[in-house]
C-alpha positions as CSV (number, residue, x, y, z in Angstrom):
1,X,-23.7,7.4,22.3
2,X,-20.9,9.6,22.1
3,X,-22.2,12.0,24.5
4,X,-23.0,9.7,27.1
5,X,-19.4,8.0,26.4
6,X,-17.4,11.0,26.9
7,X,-19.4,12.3,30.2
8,X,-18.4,9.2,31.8
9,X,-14.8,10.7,30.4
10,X,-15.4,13.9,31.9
11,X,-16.1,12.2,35.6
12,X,-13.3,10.1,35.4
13,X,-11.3,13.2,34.6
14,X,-12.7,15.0,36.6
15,X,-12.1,13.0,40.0
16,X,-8.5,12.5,38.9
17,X,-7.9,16.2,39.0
18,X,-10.6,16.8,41.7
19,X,-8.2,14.2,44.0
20,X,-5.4,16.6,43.0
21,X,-6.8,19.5,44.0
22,X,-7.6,18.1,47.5
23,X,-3.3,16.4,47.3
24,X,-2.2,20.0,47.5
25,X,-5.1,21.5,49.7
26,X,-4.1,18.7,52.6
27,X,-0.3,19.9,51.6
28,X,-0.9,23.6,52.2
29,X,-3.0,23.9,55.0
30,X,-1.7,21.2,57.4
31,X,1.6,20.6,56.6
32,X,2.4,23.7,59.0
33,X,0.2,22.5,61.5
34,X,0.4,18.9,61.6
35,X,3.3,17.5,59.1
36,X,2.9,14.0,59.8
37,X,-1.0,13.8,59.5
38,X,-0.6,15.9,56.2
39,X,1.7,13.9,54.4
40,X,0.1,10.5,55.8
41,X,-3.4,12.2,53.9
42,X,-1.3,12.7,50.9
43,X,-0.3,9.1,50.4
44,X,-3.8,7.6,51.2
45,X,-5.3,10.1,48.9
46,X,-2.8,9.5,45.7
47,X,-3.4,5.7,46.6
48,X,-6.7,5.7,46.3
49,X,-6.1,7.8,42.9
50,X,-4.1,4.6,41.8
51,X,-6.9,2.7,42.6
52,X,-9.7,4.9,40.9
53,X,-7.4,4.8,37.8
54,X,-7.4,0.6,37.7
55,X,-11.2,0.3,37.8
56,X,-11.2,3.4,35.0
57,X,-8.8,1.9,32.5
58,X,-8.5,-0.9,30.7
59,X,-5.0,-2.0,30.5
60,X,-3.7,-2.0,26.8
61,X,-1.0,-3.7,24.8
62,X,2.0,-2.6,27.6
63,X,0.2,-2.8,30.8
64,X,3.9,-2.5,32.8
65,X,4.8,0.4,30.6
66,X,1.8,1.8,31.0
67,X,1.4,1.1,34.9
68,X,5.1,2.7,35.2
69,X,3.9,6.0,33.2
70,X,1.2,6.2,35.7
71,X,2.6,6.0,38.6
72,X,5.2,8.4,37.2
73,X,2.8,11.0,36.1
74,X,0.1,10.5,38.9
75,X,1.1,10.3,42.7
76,X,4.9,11.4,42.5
77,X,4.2,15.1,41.4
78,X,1.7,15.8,44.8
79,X,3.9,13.3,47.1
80,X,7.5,15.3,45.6
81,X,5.7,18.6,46.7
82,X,4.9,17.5,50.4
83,X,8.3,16.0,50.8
84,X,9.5,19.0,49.4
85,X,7.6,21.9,51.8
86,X,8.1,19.6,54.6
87,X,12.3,19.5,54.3
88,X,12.6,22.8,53.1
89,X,10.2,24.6,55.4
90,X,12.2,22.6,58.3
91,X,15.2,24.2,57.1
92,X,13.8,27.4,57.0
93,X,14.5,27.6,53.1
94,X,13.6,30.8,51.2
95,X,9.7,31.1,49.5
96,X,11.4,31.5,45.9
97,X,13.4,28.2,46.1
98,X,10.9,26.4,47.2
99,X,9.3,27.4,43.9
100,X,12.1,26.8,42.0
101,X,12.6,23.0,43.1
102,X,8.5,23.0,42.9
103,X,8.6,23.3,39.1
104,X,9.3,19.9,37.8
105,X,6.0,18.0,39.6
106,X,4.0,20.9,37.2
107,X,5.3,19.3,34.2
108,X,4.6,16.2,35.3
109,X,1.2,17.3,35.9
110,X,1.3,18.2,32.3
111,X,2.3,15.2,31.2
112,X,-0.3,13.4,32.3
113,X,-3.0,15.6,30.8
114,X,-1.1,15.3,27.3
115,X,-1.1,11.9,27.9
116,X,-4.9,11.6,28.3
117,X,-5.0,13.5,24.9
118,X,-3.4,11.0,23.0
119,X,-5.5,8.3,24.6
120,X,-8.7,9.9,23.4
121,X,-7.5,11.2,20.0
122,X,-9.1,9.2,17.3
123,X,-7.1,6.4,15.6
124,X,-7.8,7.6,12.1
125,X,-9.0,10.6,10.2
126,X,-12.3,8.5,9.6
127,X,-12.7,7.7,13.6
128,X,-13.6,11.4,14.6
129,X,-16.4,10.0,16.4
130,X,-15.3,6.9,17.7
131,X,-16.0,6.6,21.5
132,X,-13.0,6.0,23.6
133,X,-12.8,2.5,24.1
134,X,-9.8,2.9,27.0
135,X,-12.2,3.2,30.0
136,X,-14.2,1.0,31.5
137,X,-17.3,2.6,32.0
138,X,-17.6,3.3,28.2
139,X,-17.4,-0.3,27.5
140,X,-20.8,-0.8,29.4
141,X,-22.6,1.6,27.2
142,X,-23.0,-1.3,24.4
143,X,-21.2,-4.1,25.1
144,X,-23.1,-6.5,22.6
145,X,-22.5,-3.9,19.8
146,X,-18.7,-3.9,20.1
147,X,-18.4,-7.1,20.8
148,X,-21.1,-7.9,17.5
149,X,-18.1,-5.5,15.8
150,X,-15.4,-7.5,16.9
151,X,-17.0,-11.0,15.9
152,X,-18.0,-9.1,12.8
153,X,-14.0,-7.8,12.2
154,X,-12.9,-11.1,12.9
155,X,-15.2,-13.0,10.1
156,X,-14.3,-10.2,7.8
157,X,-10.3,-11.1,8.2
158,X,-10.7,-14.3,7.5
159,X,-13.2,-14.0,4.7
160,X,-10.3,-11.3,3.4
161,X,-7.7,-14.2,3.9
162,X,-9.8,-16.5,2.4
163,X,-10.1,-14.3,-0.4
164,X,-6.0,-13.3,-0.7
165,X,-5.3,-17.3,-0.9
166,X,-8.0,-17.5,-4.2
167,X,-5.9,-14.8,-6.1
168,X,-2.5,-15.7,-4.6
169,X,-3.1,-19.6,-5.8
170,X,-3.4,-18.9,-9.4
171,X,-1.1,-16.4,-9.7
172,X,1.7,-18.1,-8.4
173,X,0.7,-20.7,-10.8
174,X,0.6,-18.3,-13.6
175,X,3.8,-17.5,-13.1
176,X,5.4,-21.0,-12.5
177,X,3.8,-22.1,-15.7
178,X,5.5,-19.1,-17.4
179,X,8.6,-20.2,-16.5
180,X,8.2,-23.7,-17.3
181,X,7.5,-22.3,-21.0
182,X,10.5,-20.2,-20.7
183,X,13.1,-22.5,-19.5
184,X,11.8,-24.9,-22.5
185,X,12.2,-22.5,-25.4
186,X,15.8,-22.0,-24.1
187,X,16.4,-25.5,-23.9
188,X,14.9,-25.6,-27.9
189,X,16.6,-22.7,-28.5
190,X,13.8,-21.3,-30.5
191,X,11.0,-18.6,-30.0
192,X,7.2,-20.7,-30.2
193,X,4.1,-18.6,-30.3
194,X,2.7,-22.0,-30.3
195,X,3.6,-22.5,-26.8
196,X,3.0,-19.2,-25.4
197,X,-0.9,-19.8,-26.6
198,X,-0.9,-23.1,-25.2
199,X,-4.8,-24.2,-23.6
200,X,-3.1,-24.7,-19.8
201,X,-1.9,-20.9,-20.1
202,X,-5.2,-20.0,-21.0
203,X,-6.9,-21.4,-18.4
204,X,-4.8,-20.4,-15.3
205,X,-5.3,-17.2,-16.9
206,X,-9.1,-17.2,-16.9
207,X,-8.8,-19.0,-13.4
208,X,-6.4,-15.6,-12.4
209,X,-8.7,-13.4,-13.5
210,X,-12.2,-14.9,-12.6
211,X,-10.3,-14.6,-8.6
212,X,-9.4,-11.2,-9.4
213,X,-13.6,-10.4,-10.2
214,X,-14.3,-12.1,-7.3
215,X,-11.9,-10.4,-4.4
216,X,-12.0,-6.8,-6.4
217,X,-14.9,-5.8,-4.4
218,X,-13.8,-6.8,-1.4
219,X,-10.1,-4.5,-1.7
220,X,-11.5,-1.6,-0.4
221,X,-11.8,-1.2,3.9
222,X,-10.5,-1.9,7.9
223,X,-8.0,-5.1,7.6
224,X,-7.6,-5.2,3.4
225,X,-4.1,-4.0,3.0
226,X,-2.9,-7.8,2.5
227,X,-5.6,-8.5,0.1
228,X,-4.7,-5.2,-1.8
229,X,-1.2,-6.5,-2.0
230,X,-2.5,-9.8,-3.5
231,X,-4.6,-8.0,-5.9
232,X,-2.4,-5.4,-7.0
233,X,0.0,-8.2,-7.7
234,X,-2.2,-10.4,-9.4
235,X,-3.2,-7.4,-12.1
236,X,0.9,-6.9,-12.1
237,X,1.1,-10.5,-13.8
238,X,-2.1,-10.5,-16.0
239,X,-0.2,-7.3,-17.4
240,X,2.9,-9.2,-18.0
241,X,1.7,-12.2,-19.4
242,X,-0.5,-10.5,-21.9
243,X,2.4,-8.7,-23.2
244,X,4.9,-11.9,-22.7
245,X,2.5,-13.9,-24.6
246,X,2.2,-11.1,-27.8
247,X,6.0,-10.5,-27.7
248,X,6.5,-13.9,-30.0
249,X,3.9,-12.6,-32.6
250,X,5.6,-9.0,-32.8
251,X,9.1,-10.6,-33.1
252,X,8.2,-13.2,-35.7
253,X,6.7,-10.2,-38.0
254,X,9.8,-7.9,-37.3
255,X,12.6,-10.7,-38.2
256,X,10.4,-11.4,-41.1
257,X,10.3,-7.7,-42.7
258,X,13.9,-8.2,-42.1
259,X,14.5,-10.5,-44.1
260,X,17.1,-10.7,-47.5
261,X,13.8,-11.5,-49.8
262,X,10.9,-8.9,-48.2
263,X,13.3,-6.3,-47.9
264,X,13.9,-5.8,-51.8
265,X,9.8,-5.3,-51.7
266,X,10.4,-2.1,-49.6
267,X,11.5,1.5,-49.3
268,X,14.6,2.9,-47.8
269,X,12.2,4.5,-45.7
270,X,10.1,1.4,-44.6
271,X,13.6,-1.0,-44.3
272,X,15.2,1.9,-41.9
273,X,11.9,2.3,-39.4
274,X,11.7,-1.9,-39.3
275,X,15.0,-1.8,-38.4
276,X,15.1,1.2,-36.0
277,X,12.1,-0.7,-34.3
278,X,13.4,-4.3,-34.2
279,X,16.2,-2.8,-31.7
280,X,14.0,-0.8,-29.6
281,X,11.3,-4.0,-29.6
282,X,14.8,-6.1,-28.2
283,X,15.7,-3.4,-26.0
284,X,12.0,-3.0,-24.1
285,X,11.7,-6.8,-24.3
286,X,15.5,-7.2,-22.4
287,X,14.1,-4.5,-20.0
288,X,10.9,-7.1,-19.1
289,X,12.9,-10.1,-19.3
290,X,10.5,-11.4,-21.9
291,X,12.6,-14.4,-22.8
292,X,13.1,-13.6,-26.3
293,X,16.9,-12.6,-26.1
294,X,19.6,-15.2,-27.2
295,X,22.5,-12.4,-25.4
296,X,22.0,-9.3,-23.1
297,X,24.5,-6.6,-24.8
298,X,26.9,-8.3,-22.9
299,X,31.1,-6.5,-22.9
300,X,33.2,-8.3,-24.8
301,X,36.6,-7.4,-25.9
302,X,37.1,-6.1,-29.3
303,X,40.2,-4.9,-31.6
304,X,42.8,-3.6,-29.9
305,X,41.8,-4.7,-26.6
306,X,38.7,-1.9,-25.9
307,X,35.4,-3.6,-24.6
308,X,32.7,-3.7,-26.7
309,X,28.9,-4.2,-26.5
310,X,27.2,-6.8,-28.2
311,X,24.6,-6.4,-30.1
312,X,21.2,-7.2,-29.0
313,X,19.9,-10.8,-30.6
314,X,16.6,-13.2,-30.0
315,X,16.7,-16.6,-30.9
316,X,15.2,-18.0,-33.8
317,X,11.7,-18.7,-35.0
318,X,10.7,-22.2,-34.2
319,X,10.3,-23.9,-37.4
320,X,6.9,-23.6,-39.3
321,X,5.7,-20.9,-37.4
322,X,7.2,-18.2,-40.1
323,X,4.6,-16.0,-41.0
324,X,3.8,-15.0,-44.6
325,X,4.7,-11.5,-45.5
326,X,2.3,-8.9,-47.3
327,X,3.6,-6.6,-49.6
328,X,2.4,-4.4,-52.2
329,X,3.7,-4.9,-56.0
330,X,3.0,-2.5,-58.7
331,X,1.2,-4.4,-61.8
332,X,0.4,-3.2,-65.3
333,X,-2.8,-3.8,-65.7
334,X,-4.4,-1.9,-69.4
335,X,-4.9,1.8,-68.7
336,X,-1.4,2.1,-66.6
337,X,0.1,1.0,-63.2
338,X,-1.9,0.4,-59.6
339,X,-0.2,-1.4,-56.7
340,X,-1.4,-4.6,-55.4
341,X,-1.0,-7.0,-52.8
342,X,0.8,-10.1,-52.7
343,X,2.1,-12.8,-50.3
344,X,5.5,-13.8,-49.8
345,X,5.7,-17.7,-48.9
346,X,8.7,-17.9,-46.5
347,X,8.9,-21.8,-46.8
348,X,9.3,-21.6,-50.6
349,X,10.3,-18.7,-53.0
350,X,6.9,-18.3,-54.5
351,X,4.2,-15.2,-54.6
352,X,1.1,-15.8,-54.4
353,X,-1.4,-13.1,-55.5
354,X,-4.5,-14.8,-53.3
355,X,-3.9,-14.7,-48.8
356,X,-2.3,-17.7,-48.1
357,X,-3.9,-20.8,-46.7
358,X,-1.7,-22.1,-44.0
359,X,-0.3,-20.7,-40.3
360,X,-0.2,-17.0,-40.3
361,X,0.3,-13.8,-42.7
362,X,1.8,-10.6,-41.7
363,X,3.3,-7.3,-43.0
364,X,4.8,-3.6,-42.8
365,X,1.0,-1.9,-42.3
366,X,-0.8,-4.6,-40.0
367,X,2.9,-4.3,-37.6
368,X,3.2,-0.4,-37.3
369,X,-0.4,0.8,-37.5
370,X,-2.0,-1.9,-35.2
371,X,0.4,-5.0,-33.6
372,X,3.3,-3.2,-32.3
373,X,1.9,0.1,-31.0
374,X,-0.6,-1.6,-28.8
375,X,2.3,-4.2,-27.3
376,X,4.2,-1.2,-26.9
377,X,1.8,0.4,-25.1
378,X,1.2,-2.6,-22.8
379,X,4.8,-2.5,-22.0
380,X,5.2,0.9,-21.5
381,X,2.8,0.5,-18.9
382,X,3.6,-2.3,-17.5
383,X,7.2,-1.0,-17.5
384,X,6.3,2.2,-15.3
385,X,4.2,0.0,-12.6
386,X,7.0,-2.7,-12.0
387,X,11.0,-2.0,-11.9
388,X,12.5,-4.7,-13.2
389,X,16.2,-5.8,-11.9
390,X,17.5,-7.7,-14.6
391,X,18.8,-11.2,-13.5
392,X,22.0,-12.8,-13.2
393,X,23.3,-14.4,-16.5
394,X,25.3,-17.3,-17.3
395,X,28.3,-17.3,-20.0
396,X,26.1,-17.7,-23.0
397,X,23.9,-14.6,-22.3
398,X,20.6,-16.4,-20.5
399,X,19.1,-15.2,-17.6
400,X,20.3,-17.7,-14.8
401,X,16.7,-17.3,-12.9
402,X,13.2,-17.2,-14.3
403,X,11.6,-14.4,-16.2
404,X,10.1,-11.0,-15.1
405,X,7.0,-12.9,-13.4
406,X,9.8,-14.3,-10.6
407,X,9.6,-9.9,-9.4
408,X,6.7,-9.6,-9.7
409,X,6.6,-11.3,-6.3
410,X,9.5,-9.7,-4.8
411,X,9.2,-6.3,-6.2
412,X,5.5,-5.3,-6.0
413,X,4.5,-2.6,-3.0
414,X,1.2,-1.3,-2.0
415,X,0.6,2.1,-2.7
416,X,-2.1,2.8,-0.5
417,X,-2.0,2.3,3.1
418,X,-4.9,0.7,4.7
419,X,-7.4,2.9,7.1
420,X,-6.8,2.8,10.7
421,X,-9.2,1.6,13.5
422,X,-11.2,-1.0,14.4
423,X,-14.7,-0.2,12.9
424,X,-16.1,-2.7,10.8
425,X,-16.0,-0.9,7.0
426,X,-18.7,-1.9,4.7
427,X,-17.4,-2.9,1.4
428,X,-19.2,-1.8,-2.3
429,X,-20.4,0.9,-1.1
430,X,-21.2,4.2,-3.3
431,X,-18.8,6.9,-0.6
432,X,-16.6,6.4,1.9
433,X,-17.9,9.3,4.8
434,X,-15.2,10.9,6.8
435,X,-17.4,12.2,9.6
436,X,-21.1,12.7,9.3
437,X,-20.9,16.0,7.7
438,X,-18.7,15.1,4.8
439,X,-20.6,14.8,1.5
440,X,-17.7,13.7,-0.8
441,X,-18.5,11.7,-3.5
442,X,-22.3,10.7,-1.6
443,X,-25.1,9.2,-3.3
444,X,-27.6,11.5,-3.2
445,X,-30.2,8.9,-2.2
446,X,-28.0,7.9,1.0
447,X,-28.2,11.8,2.4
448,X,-30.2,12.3,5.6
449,X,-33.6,13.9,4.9
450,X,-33.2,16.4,7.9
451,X,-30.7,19.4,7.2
452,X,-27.4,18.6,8.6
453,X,-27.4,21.3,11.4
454,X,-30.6,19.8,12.7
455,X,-28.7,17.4,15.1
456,X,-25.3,18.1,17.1
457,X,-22.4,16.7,15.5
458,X,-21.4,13.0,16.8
459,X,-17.4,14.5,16.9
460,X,-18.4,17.6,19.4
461,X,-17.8,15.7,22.8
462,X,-14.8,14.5,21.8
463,X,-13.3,17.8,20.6
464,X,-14.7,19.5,23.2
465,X,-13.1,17.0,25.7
466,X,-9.5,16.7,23.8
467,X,-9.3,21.0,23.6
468,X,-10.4,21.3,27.4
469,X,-7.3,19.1,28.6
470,X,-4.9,20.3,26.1
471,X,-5.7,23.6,27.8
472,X,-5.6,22.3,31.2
473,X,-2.3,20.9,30.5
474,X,-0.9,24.3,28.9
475,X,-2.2,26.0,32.4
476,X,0.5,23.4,34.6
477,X,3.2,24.4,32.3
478,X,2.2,28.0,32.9
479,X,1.9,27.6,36.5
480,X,5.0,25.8,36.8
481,X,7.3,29.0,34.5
482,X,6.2,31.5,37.0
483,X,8.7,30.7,39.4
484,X,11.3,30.7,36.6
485,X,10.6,34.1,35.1
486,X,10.2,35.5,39.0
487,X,13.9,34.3,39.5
């Protein structure tokens, strides 16, 4: 197809410059003999150039602009040169001017050719055989084909909007239902696990995430940047609620080790690294706007008038949700001394040598070797893929607009632009092929059985064609300096 496509190129190219040839033959032999008749030929030869040129092209996106270029690039240069001989040869003007004043209509003619170029280069670096769709007489090759691509390009958008509304829908949801949760443990003033784990949060999660395994497939191809977007910023807020929904559980356990009664259970060692990480775990969760923090490190003035920052704070556990705290107590069993666990009650003063019975336990090994590396992990991560402005605050140290999820929104970008052109892209599949000799990444069971220098290449016609007029175009630029190194 593309060689049949880009012959029917070659004659319409072809009889454009073959008309030219014959503009400049009438110009040279018969404007001496007959002006009038010669320049009368001119005209009714670049007109029917003009003409040629509507039935060849199919008006695009700016048919004035395009119309104006034309006429521009097209008749002026040939009708510029007869006016030109005919004055100047009148007033019996030298040979070498006449050159001179001759050399703009060669760029022009130049022009045009570059122009034709960029008409016929491909779109995209995937299109190298697409057929030039800018002519008419390419568009009767396979008319039900392209327009079967076009009906086919058109189902595929919607299906793609379709798709972007199904993630978009719980996600927004998701993140209005985390600031529901948010704005209500401020106005408790207390920190609930309780409500972070509530059922309705659970489900708009599965919901959010059952959409993403649904459109994930379909990311990938012509037309999907908007559903990439919708993706990329659905995963964004999975990410942050899993770690806004753990950052409860990792708080509760920290303020606990720090506490009067489980701190004389530990080392100098253990109380300094608890403490060390309870600021960075405030710091990272004021960074992601977790909605733990009672103040932001706000200035405030101190002794002798400096400005001061205050110290990083959450707010308080919500009552009964204090977890029990496992330490290890040495014993003195016969034979000598071994350590041993025990559980300290917060809601009494007791230890209890047996795991307690109610809510939840915690304690120095299960926090640093397992809890808070993997949150800090998650935020680490989640920290890198989304910058997070930190909002406005109020007097009292609260963020004055939602948490974190409220960017998510506004802040998340696509980093992967979308192909160009209009081919329908088939979506799932195991490569994406860049031409039909590129083997990157191919399933072995989808090569061609014959050897791939068999067959001509589907892109030759079309380089051939593009390198052919770029030269043709570099020759009326040559043409056209002549006069100006001569002089």
């Amino acid at each position: 197809l593309n060689y049949d496509a880009y012959a029917r190129v070659c004659m319409s190219l072809g009889m454009n410059q073959m008309l030219v040839a014959l503009s400049y033959y009438t110009i040279g032999v018969y404007v001496d003999n007959n002006p009038r008749a010669s320049l009368i030929s001119l005209f009714g030869i670049q007109w029917l150039a003009i003409l040629l040129l509507r039935l060849d092209v199919v008006p695009g996106a700016k048919p004035v602009r395009e119309l104006i270029g034309a006429l521009i690039l097209v008749p002026v240069p040939p009708i510029y040169i007869g006016l030109l001989i005919a004055v100047l040869r009148y007033l019996a003007v030298a040979d070498l001017t006449l050159s001179f004043f001759a050399t703009p209509a060669f760029f022009l003619h130049a022009g045009w050719l570059f122009r034709i170029v960029t008409v016929l280069t491909p779109p995209g670096p995937c299109d190298v055989a697409a057929i030039p769709k800018q002519l008419r007489t390419v568009l009767y090759l396979d008319v039900l084909h392209l327009e079967q691509d076009e009906m086919a390009e058109a189902v595929h958008e919607e299906q793609l909007r379709d798709v972007g509304a199904d993630v978009r829908l719980p996600r927004e949801a998701l993140e209005a239902a985390i600031r529901l949760v948010v704005e209500q443990e401020r106005g408790e003033g207390t920190i609930s696990t309780a409500n972070r784990h509530a059922p309705e949060l659970a489900e708009l999660e599965a919901q959010l995430r059952e959409a993403l395994k649904e459109a994930s497939p379909l990311e990938t191809g012509s037309g999907s940047r908007g559903l990439r977007r919708e993706v990329r910023r659905a995963q964004r807020t999975l990410e942050y609620f899993t770690v806004w929904q753990k950052a409860p559980e990792i708080h509760h356990s920290l303020v606990m080790l720090r506490t009067d009664r489980v701190q004389g259970w530990l080392t100098e060692d253990q109380r300094r690294v608890i403490e060390q990480s309870y600021q960075a775990f405030l710091e990272r969760c004021r960074d992601l706007d977790l909605g733990l923090l009672a103040g932001d490190g706000a200035l405030e003035p101190q002794a002798g008038g400096a400005l001061g920052l205050l110290p990083l704070s959450a707010l308080p556990i919500a009552p009964g949700e204090e977890p029990a705290v496992k330490v290890q107590a040495p014993v003195q069993p016969a034979g000598g001394s071994a350590p041993t666990s025990v559980w300290l009650d917060p809601r009494s003063d007791r230890v209890q040598y047996d795991p307690p019975d109610f809510g939840s336990s915690t304690g120095f090994s299960q926090v640093f070797d397992s809890d808070l590396p993997r949150w800090t992990q998650g935020a680490l991560r989640l920290n890198r893929e989304l910058t997070v402005t930190p909002p406005a605050t109020d007097v009292a140290g609260h963020a004055s607009g939602a948490t974190a999820a409220d960017h998510l929104s506004s802040q998340s970008t696509d980093r992967r632009s979308a192909r160009s052109g209009r081919q329908v892209q088939r979506v799932g599949t195991a490569a994406t092929i860049c031409g039909p000799y590129s083997t990157r990444n191919v399933d072995p069971s989808s090569l061609p059985l014959l050897p791939r220098w068999a067959t001509p290449p589907e892109r030759l016609p079309g380089v051939t064609v593009r390198r052919f007029t770029w030269g043709l175009g570099f020759l009326w630029i040559a043409a056209g300096g002549v006069p100006l190194v001569e002089s």
